[in-house]
C-alpha positions as CSV (number, residue, x, y, z in Angstrom):
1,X,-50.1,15.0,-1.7
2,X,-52.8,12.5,-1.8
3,X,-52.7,9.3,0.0
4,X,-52.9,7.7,-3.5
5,X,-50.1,9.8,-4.6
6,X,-47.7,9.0,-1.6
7,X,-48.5,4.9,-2.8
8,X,-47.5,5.5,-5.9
9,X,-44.3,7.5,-4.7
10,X,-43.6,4.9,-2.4
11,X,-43.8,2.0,-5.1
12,X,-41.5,4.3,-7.2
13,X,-39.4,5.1,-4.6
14,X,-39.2,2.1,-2.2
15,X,-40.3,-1.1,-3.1
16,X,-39.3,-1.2,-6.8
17,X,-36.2,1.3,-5.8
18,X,-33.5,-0.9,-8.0
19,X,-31.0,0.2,-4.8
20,X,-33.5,-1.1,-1.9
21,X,-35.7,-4.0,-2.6
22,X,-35.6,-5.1,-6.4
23,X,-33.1,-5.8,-8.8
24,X,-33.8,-6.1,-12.7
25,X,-35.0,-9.7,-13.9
26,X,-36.2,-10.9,-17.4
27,X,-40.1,-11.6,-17.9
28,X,-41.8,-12.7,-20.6
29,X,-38.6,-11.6,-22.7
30,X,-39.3,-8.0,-21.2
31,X,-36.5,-6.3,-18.3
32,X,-38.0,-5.3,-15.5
33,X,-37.9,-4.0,-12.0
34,X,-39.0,-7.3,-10.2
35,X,-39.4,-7.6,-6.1
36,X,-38.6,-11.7,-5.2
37,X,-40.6,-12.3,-1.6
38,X,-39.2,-15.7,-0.2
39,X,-40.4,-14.8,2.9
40,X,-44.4,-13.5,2.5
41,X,-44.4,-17.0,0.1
42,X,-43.2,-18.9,3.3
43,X,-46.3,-17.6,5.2
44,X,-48.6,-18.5,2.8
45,X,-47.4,-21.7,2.4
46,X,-47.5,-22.5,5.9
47,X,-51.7,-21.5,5.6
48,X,-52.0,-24.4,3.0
49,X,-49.8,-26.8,4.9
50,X,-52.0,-29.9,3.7
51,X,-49.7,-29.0,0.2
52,X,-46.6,-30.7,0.9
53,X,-44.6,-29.4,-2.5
54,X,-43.7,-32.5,-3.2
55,X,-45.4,-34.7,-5.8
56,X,-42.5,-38.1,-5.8
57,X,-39.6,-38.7,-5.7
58,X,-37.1,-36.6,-7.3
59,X,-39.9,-34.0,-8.2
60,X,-41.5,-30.7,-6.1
61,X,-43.1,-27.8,-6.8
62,X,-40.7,-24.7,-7.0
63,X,-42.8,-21.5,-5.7
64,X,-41.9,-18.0,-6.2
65,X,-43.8,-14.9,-4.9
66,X,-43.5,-11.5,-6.8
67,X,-44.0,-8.1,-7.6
68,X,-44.1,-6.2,-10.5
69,X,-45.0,-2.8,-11.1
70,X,-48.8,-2.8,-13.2
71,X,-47.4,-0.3,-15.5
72,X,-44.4,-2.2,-16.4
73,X,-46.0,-5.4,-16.8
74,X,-49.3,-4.4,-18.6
75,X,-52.6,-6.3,-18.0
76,X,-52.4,-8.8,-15.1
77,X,-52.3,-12.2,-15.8
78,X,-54.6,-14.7,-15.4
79,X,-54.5,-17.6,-13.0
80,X,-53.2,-20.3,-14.7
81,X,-51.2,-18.8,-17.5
82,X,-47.2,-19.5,-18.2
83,X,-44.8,-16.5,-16.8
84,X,-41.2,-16.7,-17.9
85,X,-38.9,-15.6,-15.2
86,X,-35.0,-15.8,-16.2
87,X,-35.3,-18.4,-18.7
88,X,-37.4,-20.5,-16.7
89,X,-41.1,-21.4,-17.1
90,X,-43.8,-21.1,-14.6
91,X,-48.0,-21.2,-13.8
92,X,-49.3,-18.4,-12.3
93,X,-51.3,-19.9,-9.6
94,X,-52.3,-16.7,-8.0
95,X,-52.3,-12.5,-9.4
96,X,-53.6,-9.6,-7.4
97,X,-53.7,-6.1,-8.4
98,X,-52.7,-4.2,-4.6
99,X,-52.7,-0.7,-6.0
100,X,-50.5,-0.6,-8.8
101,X,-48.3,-3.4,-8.0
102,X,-48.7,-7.0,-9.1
103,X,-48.8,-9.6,-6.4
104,X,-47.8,-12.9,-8.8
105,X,-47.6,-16.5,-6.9
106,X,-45.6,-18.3,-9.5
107,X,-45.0,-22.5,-9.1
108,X,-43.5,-24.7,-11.3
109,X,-42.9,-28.6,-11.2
110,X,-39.0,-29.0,-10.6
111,X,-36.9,-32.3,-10.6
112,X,-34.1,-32.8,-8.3
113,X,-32.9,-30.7,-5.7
């Protein structure tokens, strides 16, 4: 097996393995497998600390880090486009390909806690 071959299992098998790591969500009115990352969005949030999230009062930015498998999304998105995840509207406000998974960085402005 080639190293690109044992990725590919390992997306299939691990990461978007519906019994591991994800769990099926709605986006963009399609089901998917779909990997939610609170903590690698902690650590990148703590490299732009000068964003505090919070705009006013009564209103913050919501941030959401995940993956998606490239085949089951189709063409990634560009920066700045809406992505609907469970109903609820975001910006994308960062997409990387990393080898067949999507890396999405989703925000959205929220009121109230």
């Amino acid at each position: 097996m080639t190293f690109k071959e044992q990725v590919q299992h390992d997306i299939d098998a691990v990461f978007m393995n519906l019994e591991e790591f994800s769990d099926i969500h709605t986006v963009n009115g399609r089901e998917m497998a779909v990997l939610i990352d609170g903590n690698e969005m902690i650590e990148r949030e703590k490299r732009h600390r000068d964003r505090q999230g919070v705009y006013s009062d009564g209103i913050y930015i919501k941030e959401l880090l995940i993956y998606v498998r490239a085949e089951d999304f189709g063409k990634l998105p560009a920066v700045g486009r809406a992505l609907t995840l469970d109903g609820k509207t975001y910006t994308i406000s960062d997409a990387i390909d990393e080898d067949g998974v999507y890396s999405l960085s989703l925000e959205a402005n929220r009121t109230g806690r």
